[in-house]
VOZABA-129896 format. One record per residue (C-alpha): residue number from 0; residue in one letter; chain; x, y, z. Coordinates in steps of 0.25 Angstrom, whole numbers, plus 2048, in hexadecimal, padded with zeros to 3 digits. Layout:
<recs>
(NUM; A; A; (X; Y; Z));
...
</recs>
This chain:
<recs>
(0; X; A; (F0B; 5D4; B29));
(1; X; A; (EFD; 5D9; B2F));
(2; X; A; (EFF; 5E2; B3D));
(3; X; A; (EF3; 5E4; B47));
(4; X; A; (EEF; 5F2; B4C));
(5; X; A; (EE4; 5F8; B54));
(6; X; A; (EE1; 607; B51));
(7; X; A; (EDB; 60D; B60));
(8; X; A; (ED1; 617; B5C));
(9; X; A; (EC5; 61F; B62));
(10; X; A; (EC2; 62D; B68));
(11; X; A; (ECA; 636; B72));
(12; X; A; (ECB; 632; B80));
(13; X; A; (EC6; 624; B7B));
(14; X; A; (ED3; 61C; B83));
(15; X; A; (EDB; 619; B73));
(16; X; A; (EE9; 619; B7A));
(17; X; A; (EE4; 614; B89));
(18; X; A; (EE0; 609; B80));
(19; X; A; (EEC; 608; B78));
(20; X; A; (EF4; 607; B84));
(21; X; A; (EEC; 5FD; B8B));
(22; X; A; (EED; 5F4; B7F));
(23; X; A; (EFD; 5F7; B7E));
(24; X; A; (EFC; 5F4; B8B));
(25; X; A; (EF2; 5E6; B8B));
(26; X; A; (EFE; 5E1; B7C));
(27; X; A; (F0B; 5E5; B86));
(28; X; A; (F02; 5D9; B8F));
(29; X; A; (EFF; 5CE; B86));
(30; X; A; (F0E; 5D2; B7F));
(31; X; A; (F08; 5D8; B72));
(32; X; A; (F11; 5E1; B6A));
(33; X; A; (F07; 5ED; B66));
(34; X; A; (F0C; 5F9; B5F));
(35; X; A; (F07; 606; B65));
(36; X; A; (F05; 612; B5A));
(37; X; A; (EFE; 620; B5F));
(38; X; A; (EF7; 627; B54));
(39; X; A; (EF3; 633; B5C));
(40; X; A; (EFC; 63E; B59));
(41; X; A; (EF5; 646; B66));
(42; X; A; (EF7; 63B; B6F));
(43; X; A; (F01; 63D; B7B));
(44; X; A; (EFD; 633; B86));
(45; X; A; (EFF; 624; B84));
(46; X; A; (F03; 617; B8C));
(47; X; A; (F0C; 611; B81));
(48; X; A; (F15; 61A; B7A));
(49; X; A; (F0F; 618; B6B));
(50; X; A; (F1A; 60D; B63));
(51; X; A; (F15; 617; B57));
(52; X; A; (F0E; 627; B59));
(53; X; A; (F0B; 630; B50));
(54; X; A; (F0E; 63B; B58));
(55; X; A; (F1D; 638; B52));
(56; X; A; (F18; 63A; B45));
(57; X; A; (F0D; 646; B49));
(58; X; A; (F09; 64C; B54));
(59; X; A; (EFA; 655; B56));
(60; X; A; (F01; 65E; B5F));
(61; X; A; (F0B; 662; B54));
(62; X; A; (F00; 662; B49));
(63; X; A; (EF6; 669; B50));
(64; X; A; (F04; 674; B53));
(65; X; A; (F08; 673; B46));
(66; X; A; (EFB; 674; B3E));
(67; X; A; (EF1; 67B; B47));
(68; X; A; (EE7; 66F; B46));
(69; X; A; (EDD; 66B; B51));
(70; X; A; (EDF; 65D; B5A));
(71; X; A; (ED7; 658; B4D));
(72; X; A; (EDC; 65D; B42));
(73; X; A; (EEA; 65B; B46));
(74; X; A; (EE8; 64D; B48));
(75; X; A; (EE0; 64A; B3B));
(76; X; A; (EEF; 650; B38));
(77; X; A; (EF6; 647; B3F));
(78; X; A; (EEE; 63A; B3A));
(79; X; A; (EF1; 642; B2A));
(80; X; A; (EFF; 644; B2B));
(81; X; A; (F02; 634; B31));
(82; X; A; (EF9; 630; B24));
(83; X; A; (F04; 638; B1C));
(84; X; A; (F10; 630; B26));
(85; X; A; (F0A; 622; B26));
(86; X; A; (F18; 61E; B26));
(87; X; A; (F17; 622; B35));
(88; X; A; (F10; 614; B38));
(89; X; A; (F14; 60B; B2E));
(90; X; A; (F24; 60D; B32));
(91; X; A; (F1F; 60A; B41));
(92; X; A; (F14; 5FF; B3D));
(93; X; A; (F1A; 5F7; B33));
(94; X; A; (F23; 5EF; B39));
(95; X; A; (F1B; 5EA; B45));
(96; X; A; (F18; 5DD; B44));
(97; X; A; (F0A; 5D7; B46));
(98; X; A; (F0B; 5D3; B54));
(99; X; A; (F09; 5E1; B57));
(100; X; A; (EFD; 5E9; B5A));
(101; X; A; (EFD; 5F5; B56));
(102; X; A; (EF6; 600; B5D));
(103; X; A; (EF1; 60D; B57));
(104; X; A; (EEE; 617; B61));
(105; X; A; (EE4; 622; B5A));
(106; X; A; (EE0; 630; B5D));
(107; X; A; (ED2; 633; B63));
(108; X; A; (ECD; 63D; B57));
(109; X; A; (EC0; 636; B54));
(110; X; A; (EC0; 63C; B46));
(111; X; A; (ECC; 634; B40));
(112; X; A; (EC3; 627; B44));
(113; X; A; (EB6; 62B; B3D));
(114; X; A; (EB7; 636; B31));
(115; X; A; (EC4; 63A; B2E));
(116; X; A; (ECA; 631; B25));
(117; X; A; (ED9; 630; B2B));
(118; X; A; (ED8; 624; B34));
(119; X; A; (ED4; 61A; B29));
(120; X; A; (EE0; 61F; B1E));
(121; X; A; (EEA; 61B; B2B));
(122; X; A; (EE1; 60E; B2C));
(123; X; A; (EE4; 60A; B1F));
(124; X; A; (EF3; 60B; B20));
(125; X; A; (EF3; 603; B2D));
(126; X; A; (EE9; 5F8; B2A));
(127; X; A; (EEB; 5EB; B23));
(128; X; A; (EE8; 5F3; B14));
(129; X; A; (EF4; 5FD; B16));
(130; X; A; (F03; 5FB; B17));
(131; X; A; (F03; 5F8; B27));
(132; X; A; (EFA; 5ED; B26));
(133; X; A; (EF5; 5ED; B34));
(134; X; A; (EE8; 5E5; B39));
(135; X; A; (EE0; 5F2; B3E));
(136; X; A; (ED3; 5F4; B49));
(137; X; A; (ECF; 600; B4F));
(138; X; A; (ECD; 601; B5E));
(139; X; A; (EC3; 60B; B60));
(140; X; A; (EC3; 611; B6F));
(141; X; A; (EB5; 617; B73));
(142; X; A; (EB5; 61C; B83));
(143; X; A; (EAC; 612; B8A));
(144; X; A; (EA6; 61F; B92));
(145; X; A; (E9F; 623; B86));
(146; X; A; (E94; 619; B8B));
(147; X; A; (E8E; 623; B96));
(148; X; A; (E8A; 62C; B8A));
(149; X; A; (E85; 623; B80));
(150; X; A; (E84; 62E; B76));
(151; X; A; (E92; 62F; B77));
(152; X; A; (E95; 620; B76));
(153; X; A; (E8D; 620; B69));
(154; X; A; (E95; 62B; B63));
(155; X; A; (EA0; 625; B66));
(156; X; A; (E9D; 617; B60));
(157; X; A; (E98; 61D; B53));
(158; X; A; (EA6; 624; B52));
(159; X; A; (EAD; 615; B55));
(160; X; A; (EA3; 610; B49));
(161; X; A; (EA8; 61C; B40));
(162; X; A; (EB7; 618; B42));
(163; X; A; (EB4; 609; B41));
(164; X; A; (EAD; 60E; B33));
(165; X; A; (EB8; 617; B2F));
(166; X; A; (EC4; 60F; B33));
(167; X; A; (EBF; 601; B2D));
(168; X; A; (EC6; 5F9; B38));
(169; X; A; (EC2; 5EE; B41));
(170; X; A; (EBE; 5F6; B4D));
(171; X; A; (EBF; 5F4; B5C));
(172; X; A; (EB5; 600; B64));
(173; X; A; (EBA; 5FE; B74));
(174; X; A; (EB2; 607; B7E));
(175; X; A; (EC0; 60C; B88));
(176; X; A; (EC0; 60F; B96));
(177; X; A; (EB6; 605; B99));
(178; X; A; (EBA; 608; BA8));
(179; X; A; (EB4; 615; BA8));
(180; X; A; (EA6; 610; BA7));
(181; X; A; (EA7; 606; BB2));
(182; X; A; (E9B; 60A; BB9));
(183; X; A; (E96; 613; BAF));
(184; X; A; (E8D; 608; BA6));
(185; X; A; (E8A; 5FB; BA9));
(186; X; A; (E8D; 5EF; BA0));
(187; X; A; (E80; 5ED; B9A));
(188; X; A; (E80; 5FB; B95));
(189; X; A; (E8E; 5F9; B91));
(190; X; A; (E8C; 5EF; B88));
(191; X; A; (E82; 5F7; B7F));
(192; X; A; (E8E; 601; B7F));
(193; X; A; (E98; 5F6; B7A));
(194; X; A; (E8D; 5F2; B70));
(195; X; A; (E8B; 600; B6C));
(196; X; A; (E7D; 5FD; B6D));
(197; X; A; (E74; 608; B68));
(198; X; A; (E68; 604; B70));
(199; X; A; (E6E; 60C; B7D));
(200; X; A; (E6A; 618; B75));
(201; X; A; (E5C; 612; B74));
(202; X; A; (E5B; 60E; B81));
(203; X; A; (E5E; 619; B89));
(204; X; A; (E64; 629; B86));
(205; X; A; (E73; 62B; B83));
(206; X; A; (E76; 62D; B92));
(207; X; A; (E72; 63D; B91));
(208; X; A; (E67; 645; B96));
(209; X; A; (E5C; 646; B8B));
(210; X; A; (E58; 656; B89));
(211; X; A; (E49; 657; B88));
(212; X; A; (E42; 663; B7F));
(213; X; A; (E45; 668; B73));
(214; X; A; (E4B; 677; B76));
(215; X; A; (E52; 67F; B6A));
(216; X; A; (E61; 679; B6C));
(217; X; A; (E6B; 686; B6F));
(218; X; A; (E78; 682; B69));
(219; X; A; (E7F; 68C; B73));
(220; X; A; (E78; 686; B7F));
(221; X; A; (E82; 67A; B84));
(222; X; A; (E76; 674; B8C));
(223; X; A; (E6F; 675; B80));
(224; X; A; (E7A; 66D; B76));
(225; X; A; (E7C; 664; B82));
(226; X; A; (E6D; 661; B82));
(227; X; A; (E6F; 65C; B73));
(228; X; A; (E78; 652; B77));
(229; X; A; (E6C; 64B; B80));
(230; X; A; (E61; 64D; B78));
(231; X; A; (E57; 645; B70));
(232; X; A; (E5C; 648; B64));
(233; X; A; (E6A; 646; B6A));
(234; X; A; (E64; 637; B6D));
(235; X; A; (E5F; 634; B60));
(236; X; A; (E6C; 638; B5A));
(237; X; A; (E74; 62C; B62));
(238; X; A; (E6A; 622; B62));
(239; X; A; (E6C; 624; B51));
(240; X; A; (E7B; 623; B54));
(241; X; A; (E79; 616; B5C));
(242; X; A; (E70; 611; B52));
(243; X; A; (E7B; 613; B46));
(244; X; A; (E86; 60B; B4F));
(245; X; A; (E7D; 602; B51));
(246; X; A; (E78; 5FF; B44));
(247; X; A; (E87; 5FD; B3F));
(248; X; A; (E89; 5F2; B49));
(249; X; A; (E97; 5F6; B4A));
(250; X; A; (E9B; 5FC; B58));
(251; X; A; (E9E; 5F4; B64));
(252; X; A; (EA8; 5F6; B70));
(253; X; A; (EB2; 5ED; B78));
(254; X; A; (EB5; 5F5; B88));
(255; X; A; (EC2; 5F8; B8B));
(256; X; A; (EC8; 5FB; B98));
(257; X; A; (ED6; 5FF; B96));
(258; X; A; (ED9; 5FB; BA5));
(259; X; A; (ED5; 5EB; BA3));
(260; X; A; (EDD; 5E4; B9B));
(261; X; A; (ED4; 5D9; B96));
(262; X; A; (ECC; 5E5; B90));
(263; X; A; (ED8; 5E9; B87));
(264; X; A; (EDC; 5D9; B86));
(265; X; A; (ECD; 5D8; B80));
(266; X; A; (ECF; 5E5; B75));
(267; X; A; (EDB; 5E1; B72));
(268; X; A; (ED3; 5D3; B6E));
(269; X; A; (EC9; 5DB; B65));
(270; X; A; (ED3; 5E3; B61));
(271; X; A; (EDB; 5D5; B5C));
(272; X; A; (ECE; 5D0; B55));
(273; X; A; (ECB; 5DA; B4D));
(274; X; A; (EDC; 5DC; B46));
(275; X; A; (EDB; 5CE; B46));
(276; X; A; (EE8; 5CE; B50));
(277; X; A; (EE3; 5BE; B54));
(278; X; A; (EDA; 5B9; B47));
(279; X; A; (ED7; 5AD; B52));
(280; X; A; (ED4; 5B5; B5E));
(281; X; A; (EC5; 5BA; B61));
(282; X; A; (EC7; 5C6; B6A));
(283; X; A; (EC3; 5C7; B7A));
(284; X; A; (EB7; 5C9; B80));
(285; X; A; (EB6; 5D5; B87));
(286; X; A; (EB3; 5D4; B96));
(287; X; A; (EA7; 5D9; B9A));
(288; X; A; (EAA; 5E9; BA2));
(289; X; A; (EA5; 5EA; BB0));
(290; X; A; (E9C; 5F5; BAD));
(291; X; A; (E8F; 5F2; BB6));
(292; X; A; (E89; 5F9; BC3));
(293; X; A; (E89; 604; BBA));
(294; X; A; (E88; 612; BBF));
(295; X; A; (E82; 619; BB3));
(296; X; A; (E77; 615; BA9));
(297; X; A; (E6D; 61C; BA1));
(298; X; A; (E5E; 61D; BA8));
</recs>
């Protein structure tokens, strides 16, 4: 019997658990069971008190006490050590049937998403080719206030395009807190966000102030490193970002504002599709954001 489950993933400070517990909130609504499982072992704040955390199986605090490892290294720890207790899940898991959505709430540690090879062993035991047998997608969470510094928005969808490599999974890339950038960008500009489209960088600069000369770089200067950050060479380095997201083709985003329901309602449709949760079903449309009367824009 195949189970369904969303794997919500992306950055620190991205909104993982705002959304998880919007979602919860959007399946107690449309009376869904779902099955809430927190795989943070750092994580103390939450909406819903986690069904399954692994933080009864491992904590960060107590590693990082016990081993004298940084926040990183204790939690590649943590991620070891519940490979070794895999039992852990597949006690909790196995018996929910498949009406049940299962939710997996992720740390924000951008490393277990793009080079360190941890994430995809557990992928492999929840997925449909390992005991679990779970219908898998990612869910990856990229802070839609990235786009008022589009160098930053580029880094961060190059690393959504390196866990979508890594992980091997049908992928859903949702810009969060769509209503912090009310009045910050207007929807035609938006859109080219959504898209990922690399000719904002071709357009105009990356929303920084361009440094003009050519001056011996002091390294111990901070005005000097900062000046890197907005220079030509700076430039060049994210338009050839922007170009290689572009020539994969792989990168697009829904908008999600955890405050409207239709917003969650409309994830949830994409998230659906892509587990195959309703093989009939074609996912919503999302709405269109009121985003215009703009206050900023690039000259």
């Amino acid at each position: 019997m195949s189970k369904f489950g969303v794997l919500v993933m992306g950055p620190a400070g991205a909104g993982k658990t705002t959304f998880c517990t919007a979602l919860i909130q959007h399946l107690q609504t449309v009376r869904r069971s779902c099955f809430y499982v927190n795989l943070d072992p750092a994580a103390d704040n939450f909406g819903y008190t986690p069904d399954l955390d692994i933080r009864d199986l491992i904590s960060l605090e107590d590693v990082m006490e016990e081993m004298s490892l940084g926040p990183n290294g204790g939690l590649i720890f943590c991620f070891e050590f519940l490979l070794q207790n895999l039992d852990f899940l597949s006690t909790a898991i196995d018996p929910l049937s498949e009406e049940y959505l299962i939710i997996f709430d992720l740390p924000g540690q951008i490393e277990l998403y793009t080079h360190i090879p941890l994430l995809p062993e557990l992928i492999k035991f929840l997925s449909r080719s390992g005991p679990l047998n779970i219908s898998l997608c990612a869910a990856y969470l990229l802070e839609a206030t990235f786009v008022v510094d589009k160098a930053k928005f580029f880094a961060g969808t190059l690393s959504a395009m390196s866990a979508m490599i890594m992980m091997e999974l049908p992928h859903v890339n949702i810009l969060s807190k769509m209503d912090l950038v009310k009045g910050q960008v207007n929807n035609t500009q938006l859109k080219k966000f959504v898209n990922a489209d690399a000719n904002l960088l071709d357009e105009e600069d990356t929303g920084r102030n361009e440094v003009v000369g050519e001056d011996v770089l002091d390294v111990n200067n901070p005005n000097d490193v900062d000046n890197v950050m907005s220079g030509g060479s700076f430039q060049k380095l994210n338009r050839a970002v922007a170009r290689l997201i572009d020539d994969f083709s792989m990168i697009s985003f829904l908008r999600l504002d955890v405050n409207d329901e239709d917003s969650v309602g409309d994830i949830l449709s994409y998230i659906d599709n892509a587990i195959q949760y309703h093989e009939a079903q074609e996912p919503r449309e999302p709405k269109e954001s009121d985003v215009d009367n703009a206050t900023w824009e690039n000259d």
